[in-house]
N, C-alpha and C positions, 0 to 999 in steps of 0.2 A: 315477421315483417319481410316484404320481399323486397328485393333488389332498389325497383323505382318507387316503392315505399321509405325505404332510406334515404332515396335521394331526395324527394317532397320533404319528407322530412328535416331533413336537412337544409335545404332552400327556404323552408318555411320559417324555422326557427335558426339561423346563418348567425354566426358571432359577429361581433361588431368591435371593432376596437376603438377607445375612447380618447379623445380629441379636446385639449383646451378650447372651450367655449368660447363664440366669437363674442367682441366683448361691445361690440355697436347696438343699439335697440332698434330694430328694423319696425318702427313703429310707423302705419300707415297717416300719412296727413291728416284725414277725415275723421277717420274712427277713435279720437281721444275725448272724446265727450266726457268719459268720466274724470280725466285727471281737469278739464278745462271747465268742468259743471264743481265740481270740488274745492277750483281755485279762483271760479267766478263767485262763488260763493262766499267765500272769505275776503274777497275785495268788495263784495254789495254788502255784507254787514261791517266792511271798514267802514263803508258810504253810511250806513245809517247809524254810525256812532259817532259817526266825525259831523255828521247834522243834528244830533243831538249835543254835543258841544259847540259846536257856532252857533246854535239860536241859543242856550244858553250865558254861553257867554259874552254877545253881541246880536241880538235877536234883531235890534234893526236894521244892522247890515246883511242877515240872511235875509229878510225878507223883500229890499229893496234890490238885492242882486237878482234873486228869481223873478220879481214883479217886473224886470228891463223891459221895453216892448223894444220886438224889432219886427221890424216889417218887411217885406218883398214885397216890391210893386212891380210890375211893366204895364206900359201903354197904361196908365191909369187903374188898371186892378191890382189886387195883389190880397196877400192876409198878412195879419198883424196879430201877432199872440205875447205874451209875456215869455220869456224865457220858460219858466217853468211850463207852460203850456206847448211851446217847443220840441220840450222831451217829452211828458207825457202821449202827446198826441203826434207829433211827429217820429221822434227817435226811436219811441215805444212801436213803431208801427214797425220797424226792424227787427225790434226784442219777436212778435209777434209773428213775425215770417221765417225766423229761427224756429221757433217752439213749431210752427208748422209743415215746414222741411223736415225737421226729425219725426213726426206725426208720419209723412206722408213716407218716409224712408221705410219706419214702420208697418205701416201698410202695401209698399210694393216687395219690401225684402227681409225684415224681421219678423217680428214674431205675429203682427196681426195680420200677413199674407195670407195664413188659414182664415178665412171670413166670420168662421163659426167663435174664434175668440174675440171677434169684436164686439157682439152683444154683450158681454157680461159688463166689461169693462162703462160700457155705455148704462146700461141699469146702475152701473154700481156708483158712476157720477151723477144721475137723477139721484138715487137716495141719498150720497155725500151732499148735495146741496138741497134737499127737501129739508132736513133732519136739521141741521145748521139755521136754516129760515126759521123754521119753527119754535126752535128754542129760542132765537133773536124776538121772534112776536111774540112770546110767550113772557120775556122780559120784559117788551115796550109795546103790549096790548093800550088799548086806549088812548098810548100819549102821539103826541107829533113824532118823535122821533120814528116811529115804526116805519116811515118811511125810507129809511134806511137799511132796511133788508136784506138787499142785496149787499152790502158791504160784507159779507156774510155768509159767501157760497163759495168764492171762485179761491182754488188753488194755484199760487205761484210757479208755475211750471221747473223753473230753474233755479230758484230760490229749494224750492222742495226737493228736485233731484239732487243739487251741490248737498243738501244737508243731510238727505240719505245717505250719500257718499261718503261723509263725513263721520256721522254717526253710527250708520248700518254696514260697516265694513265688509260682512258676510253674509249682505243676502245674496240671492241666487238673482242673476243680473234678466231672467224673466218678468221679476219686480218690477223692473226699469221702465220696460215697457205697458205695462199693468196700468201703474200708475200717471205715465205718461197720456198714454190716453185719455184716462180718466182726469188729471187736468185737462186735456186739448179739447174735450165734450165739454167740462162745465166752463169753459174758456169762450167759448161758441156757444152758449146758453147766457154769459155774462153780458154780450153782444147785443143778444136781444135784449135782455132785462136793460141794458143801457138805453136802447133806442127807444123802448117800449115805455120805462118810466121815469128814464133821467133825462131827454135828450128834450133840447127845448122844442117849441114848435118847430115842428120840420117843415121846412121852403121845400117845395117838391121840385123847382128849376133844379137846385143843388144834387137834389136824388137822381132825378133822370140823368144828367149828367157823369154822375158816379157811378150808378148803377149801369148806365152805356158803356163806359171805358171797361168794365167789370167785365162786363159781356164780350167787348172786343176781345179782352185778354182770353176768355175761355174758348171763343173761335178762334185767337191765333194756337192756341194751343191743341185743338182738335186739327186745326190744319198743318200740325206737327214746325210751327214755324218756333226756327231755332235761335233768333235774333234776338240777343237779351235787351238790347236798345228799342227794341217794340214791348214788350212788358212793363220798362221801367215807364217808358212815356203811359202805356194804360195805366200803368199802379199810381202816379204823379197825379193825372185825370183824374182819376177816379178819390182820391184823397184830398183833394183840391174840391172836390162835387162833396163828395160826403162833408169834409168839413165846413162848407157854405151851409149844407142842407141841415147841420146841426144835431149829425149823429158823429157820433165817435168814429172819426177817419183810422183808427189800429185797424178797423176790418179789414182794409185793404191787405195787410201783411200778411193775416190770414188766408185768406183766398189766394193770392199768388202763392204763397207757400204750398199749400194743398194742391196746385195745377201744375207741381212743379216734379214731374215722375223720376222715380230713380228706378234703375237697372245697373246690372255689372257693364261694365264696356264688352261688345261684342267682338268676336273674333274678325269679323267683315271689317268692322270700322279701324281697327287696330291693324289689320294688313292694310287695309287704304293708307293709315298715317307713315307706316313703313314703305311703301311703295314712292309717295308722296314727298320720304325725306332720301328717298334714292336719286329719286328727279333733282331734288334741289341740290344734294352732292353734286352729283354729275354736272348742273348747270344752275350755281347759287345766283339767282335773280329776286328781286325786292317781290314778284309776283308770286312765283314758288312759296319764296319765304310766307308769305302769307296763306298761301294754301296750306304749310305746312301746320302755322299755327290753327289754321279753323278744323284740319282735321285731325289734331291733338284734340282742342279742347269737343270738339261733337264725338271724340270716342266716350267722355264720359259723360253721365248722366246732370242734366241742370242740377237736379236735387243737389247731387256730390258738390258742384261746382260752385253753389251758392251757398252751399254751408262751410267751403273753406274760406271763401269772404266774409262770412256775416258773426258766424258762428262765435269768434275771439273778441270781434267787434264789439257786441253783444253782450257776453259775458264779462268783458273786463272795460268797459267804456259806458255803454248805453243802461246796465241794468245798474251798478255802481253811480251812478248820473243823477236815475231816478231816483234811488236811496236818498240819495246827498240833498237832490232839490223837493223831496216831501215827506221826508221822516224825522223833520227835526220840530220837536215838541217841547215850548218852553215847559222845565218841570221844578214843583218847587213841592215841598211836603203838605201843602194846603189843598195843590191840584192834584197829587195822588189818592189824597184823602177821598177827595170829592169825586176823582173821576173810577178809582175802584167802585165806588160806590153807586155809579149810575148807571141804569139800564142801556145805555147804548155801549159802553167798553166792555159790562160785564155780557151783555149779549150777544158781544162779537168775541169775548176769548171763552166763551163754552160752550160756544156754539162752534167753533171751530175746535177748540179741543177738546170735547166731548160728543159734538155732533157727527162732525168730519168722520172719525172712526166706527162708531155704531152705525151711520147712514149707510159709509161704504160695506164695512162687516158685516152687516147685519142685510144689507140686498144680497150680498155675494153668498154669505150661508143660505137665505130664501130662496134662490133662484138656484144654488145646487140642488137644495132638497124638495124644491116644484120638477125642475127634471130630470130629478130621481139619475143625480150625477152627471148623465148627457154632456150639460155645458157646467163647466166649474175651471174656478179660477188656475191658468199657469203655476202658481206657489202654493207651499201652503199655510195652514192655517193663521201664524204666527208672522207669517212673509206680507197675511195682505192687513191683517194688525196691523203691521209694524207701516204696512201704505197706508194704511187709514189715519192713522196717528202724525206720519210727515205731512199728510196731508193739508192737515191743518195749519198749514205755512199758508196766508194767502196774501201774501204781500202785495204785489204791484197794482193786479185787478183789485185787490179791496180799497187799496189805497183813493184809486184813480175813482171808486163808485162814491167811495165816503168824498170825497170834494165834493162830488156832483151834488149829494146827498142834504150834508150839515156845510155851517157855516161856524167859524168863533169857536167857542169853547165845544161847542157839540163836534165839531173836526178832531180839534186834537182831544176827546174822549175816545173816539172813532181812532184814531191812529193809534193811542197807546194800548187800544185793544186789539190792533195789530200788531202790533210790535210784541204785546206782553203773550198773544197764541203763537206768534212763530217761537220763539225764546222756549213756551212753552212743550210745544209741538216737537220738540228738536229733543229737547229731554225724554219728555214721552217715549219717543221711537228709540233714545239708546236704552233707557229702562226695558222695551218690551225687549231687541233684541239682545241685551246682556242676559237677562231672565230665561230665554229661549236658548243662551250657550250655556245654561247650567243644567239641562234635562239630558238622560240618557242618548247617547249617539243615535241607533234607530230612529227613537221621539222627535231627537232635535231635527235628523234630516227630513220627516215626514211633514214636522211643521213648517221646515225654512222652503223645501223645493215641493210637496206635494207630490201627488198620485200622478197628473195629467201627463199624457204622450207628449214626449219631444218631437217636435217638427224634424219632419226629416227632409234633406235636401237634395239629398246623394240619388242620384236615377237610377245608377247601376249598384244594388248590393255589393259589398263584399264576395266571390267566390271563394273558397281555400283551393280549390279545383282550380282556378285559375290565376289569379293575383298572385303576385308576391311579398309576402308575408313575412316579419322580423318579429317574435315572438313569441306570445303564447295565441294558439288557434282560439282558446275558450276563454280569453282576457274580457272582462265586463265592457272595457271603454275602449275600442281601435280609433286609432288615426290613420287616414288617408291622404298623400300625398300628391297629386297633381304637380309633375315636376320634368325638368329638363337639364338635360345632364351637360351643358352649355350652359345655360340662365346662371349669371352670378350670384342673384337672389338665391337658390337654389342651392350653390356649391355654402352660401354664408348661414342659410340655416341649417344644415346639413347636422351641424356642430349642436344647434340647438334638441335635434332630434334625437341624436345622440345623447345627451345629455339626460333626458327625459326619459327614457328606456332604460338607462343607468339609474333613475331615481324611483320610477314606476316598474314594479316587477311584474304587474297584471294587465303593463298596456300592447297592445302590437299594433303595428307599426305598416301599412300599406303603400308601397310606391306604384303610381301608374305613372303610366309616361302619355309627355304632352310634348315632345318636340317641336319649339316653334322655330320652324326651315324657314323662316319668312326673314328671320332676323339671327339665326343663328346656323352657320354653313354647316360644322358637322353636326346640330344636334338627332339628327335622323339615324344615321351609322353608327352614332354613339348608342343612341337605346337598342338599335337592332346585335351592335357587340354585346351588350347587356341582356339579350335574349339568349344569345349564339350562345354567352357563357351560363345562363339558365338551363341551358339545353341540356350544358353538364354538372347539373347541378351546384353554379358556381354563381348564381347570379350578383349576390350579395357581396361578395367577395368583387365582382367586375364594379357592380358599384359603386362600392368606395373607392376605387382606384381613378374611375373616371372623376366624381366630384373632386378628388384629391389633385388631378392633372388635369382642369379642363379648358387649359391652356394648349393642349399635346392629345387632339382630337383623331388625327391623322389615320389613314386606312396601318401604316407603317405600325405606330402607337400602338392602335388598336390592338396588332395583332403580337406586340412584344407585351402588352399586359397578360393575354393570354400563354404567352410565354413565362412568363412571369408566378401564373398560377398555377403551372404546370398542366393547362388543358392540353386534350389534342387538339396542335393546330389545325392541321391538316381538316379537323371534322369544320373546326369555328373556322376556317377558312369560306369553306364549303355552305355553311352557315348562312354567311354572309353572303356570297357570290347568286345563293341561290333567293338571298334575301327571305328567309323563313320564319324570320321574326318580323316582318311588317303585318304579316294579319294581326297579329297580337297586339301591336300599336295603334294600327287602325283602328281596333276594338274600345282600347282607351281613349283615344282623340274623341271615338264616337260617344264613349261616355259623358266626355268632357264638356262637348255640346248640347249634350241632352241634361247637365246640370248647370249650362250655364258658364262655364270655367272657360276662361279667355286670356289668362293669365301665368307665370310660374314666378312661386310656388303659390300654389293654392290649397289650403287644408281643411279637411272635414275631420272634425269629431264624434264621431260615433251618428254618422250620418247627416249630422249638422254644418253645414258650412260655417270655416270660421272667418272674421271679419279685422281687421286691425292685425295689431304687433303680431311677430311670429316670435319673438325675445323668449326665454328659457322659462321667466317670471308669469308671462300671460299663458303660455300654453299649458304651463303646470298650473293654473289656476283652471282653465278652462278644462284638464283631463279631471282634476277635482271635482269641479261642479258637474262634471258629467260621470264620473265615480257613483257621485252622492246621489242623480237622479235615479241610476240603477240601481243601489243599495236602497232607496226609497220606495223604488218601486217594487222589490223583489219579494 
C-alpha cells in the first residue's frame, strides 16, 4: 500500500468518537402520516363503538341529533341538509382532499414518480373491486337488493392505512404506497358508480356550474396561481353545483387535492425568503412583514402546506365524526341472527374479506406473469397479501353507497357487514403477517420487500475516488449526508449518525457539503477548512471538531483546530488562502441541485432520499429496510 493509499484509506474509514445522543426527535411536521394514520385510527374505531353504544342505549336520541337540519341561506338560496348529511357530504369532502394530497405527494415525490409503477397498482384496484362485486351479485342474484353493489368495492383509504400500521408493524413502508393508490383508483371509480347509479336525477344547471368552478380551478392552476383564496372559492362553487346537481359533492376534495403538486422547496425561493427577512430586519415595516410571510409560505409546496392543515383535522375530527354519525347499528340477538343470514351483510363481508384479497393478489400475480416480470409489484409476495387482506377495510365509501343504496333494516344489514369485514379484515392482515415472521430470514425478506429496484434519487453516485467516506467502502446500505457545518440541524443530528455507525457495522456513512452562505456567514470557510484538513488526510477528524464548535467558525478557529490536530499549518493555511477546496464544494452544491436538495441536513439512503424524522429510532429503521432490500435482492 502506498503512502496516498494509507492516507485514502484512512480518510475513508477515519474513527469517530462517540457522543451522547441528542435526545429531541427532529421529526419533520409533514411527514408523520404513520404515527397520525395509526392514531386517527384508533380514535374513528372509538367513533364507531361509541355509536354503537348511543343507538343502543338511546337510539332515539341518536337519530334525532344527526337527522338536525341546518341550513345556510343568503339572499334567498342556500342548502339545507341534516347534520348527518353535513359530514358526510360536506366534512367528508375534506377527508377526500387528504387522501388525495398524499396520492398526489405520491405521485410527484414518492414511490409512484417512476410512472411505470402506476399501472399495477391501477389493474390491481380494477380486480380489488371487480372480484368483491361479483361475489356481492352472486349472493343477491335475482333479488332487489343487488342493487347494492357497490357498497362493496371501495376501500377506506385511512381506516386501512391506521390498521396496517397497527397490525402490520413490519411491512416494508413501499406497501404504503401500493396500497394507497389502490384505494385512491377504486375511490375515483366509487365516484362514478355514485353518480352513474345512486345519484338522483341530475339537474344539469347544478353540473354546469360545478363542473365550471372545477375548470376554473384547473386553469388557475396551470397558470401557476398561488392564492389559496381562489381555489377554496372554486372548490365552495363547485360543491355548492354538484350538490344542487345531485351528485356526490366529495368530488370536489378530490380533484383539488390531485391539482395540488408537491415538490421539495427550491434553493431560488428559499434565498428569496432569506433575502426578504434581511430587508425586513434592516427596515421591520407591516409591508415587509408581509412579503416575508408570502415568501415563506410559496417556498414550500401547496401539497406540503395543505396537508399540515387538513391532515390532523381529518384524521382526528372529521373521519371520527363520520364513525360516530353512521355506524351505529341497533343490535339485538334476533338482528344478528337475521342479518348474518342475509345476502346483502353476508355479501358485503366476503366480498370484502375474501374478494378484496384474491382480486388485488390475484391481478398483481397475473400482470407479473403476462409481463414476464417487466412490471411487478414494489413488495413481495406476502407484503401485497397482507394489502389485499387490509384492504378489505371499506368503511367510509361503503358506508356513504349503502345509504344511498338500502333503506330500514336493508341499511343496517349493509353496515353490520361493514363493520363485521373491517374487524375482520384487520385480523386477517395480522394473521398473514405474524405467519410471514415465522418463515426463514431469506424467505421472510423476499416475501415482505420483494425483488423490484429501489428508486433511486441520488444524481450524483457515490465516488470512493472522491467523497468522503466513514466506513466500510463495500457496506451493503450507505448513507449520504447533504450537510453544513454551521446549520444547527446538522451539528443536532450529527449525534444521531454517530450513533448509527456504532450500531451498524456494515453501514458507511457519506458527508457532502452544502454550505448555505445565504444564511450562514462562515459555513463556506468552514467546509473549505474541512478539505484543507482532507488534504492531509484529516478530514474526519476536522469534522467533528467543527460540528463540536460551530459556534467558533472564525478564520482564527479554524486555524487552531488544525493546530489542534497537529496538521501543517502553514500547508492548511495555504490551503485556504488559495481556496483549493472550493472546486470540491462546488462539485457538491452542483450535486445538490441536480437531486433536488435545498436543504441541511438532508439524507439519502442508499440512493433513496429520505423524507421525515432524522431521530436515531427512524434512521435505524430505514438503514433496515434498506438492509433487507439488498439481502432480498442478492
Amino acid at each position: 500500500m502506498t503512502a496516498s493509499e494509507t492516507m485514502a484509506a484512512t480518510e475513508t474509514s477515519g474513527p469517530f468518537t462517540g457522543r451522547t445522543a441528542w435526545a429531541r426527535n427532529l421529526e419533520a411536521p409533514l411527514r408523520l402520516f404513520l404515527r397520525t394514520e395509526t392514531g386517527g385510527a384508533a380514535i374513528l374505531l372509538a367513533g364507531a363503538v361509541a355509536a354503537l353504544i348511543w343507538v343502543n342505549v338511546d337510539g332515539a336520541s341518536y337519530e334525532r341529533v344527526w337527522n338536525t337540519v341546518l341550513s345556510v341561506r343568503i339572499a334567498g338560496g342556500g342548502v339545507s341538509l341534516t347534520l348527518r348529511q353535513w359530514i358526510n357530504e360536506g366534512l367528508m369532502t375534506f377527508f377526500f382532499l387528504v387522501v388525495a394530497l398524499e396520492a398526489r405527494w405520491e405521485f410527484d415525490l414518492g414511490e409512484l414518480r417512476d410512472r411505470r409503477r402506476l399501472l399495477l397498482p391501477a389493474l390491481a384496484a380494477l380486480g380489488g373491486m371487480v372480484c368483491p362485486i361479483a361475489i356481492f351479485l352472486a349472493f343477491n342474484a335475482g333479488k332487489s337488493s343487488s342493487v347494492g353493489w357497490g357498497a362493496a368495492m371501495s376501500t377506506d383509504t385511512a381506516f386501512a392505512l391506521g390498521m396496517l400500521a397497527l397490525v402490520g408493524r413490519r411491512f416494508p413502508q413501499n406497501l404504503r404506497a401500493f396500497i394507497l393508490t389502490v384505494a385512491v383508483a377504486d375511490d375515483l371509480a366509487s365516484f362514478v358508480v355514485i353518480g352513474a347509479q345512486y345519484s338522483q336525477t341530475v339537474r344539469i344547471a347544478g353540473l354546469i356550474v360545478g363542473l365550471a368552478a372545477l375548470a376554473a380551478a384547473v386553469v388557475a392552476r396551470v397558470r401557476r396561481v398561488r392564492n389559496g383564496p381562489v381555489y377554496f372559492l372554486c372548490g365552495l362553487v363547485a360543491w355548492v353545483g354538484l350538490l344542487k346537481s345531485g351528485i356526490d359533492p366529495v368530488l370536489v376534495g378530490v380533484v383539488l387535492g390531485l391539482l395540488s403538486i408537491a415538490y421539495p422547496a427550491a434553493r431560488g425561493d428559499l434565498e428569496r425568503a432569506t433575502d426578504l427577512f434581511r430587508m425586513f430586519r434592516e427596515q421591520p415595516t407591516s409591508e415587509l412583514a408581509h412579503s416575508v410571510r408570502e415568501g415563506v409560505r410559496t417556498a414550500l409546496s401547496p401539497n406540503e402546506r395543505l396537508q399540515q392543515i387538513y391532515h390532523p383535522i381529518s384524521s382526528y375530527l372529521i373521519v371520527p365524526l363520520f364513525a360516530l354519525a353512521n355506524a351505529g347499528i341497533p343490535i339485538s340477538a334476533h338482528f344478528l341472527a337475521m342479518a348474518y343470514g342475509s345476502p346483502i351483510a353476508l355479501g358485503i363481508l366476503i366480498g370484502y374479506v375474501v374478494g378484496k384479497p384474491i382480486g388485488i393478489g390475484g391481478t398483481t400475480a397475473l400482470v407479473t406473469k403476462l409481463s414476464k416480470g417487466r412490471i411487478r409489484a414494489p413488495v413481495g409476495w406476502a407484503s401485497v397479501l397482507g394489502g389485499g387482506t387490509i384492504a378489505g377495510i371499506g368503511f367510509t365509501v361503503s358506508i356513504l353507497i349503502s345509504s344511498l343504496a338500502f333503506r330500514g333494516v336493508e341499511l343496517r344489514e349493509a353496515k353490520l357487514g361493514v363493520l363485521s369485514a373491517a374487524v375482520c379484515a384487520s385480523v386477517l392482515t395480522a394473521v398473514v403477517f405474524r405467519a410471514t415472521s415465522l418463515l426463514p430470514k431469506r424467505t421472510r425478506l423476499r416475501a415482505l420487500v420483494g425483488i423490484s429496484e429501489s428508486i433511486v434519487d441520488l444524481a450524483t453516485p457515490v465516488d470512493p475516488e472522491r467523497d468522503h467516506i466513514r466506513g466500510p467502502l463495500d457496506a451493503p446500505v450507505t448513507l449520504v449526508e447533504y450537510g453544513d457545518f454551521q446549520c444547527p440541524y446538522c451539528g443536532r443530528a450529527e449525534p444521531m449518525v454517530r450513533e448509527l455507525l456504532a450500531d451498524f457495522g456494515d453501514l458507511s456513512y457519506v458527508w457532502r457539503q452544502l454550505p448555505l452562505s445565504d444564511v450562514h456567514q462562515f459555513a463556506q470557510i468552514a467546509a473549505e477548512a474541512s478539505e484543507a484538513a482532507g488534504a492531509q488526510g484529516h478530514f474526519w477528524e476536522m469534522h467533528d471538531l467543527l460540528l463540536d464548535h460551530q459556534d467558533a467558525l472564525t478564520i482564527r478557529d479554524l486555524v487552531g483546530y488544525a493546530e489542534d490536530l497537529g496538521l501543517d499549518v502553514d500547508s492548511f493555511r495555504e490551503h485556504l488562502r488559495k481556496r483549493k477546496g472550493a472546486g470540491h464544494i462546488a462539485e457538491d452544491v452542483e450535486s445538490a441541485d441536480l437531486s433536488n436538495v435545498s436543504g441541511t441536513p438532508t439524507f439519502f439512503i442508499n440512493g433513496r432520499r429520505h423524507y421525515g424524522a432524522y431521530d436515531v429510532d427512524t434512521l435505524s429503521a430505514e438503514v433496515r429496510a434498506a438492509r433487507a432490500r439488498v439481502a432480498a435482492t442478492a
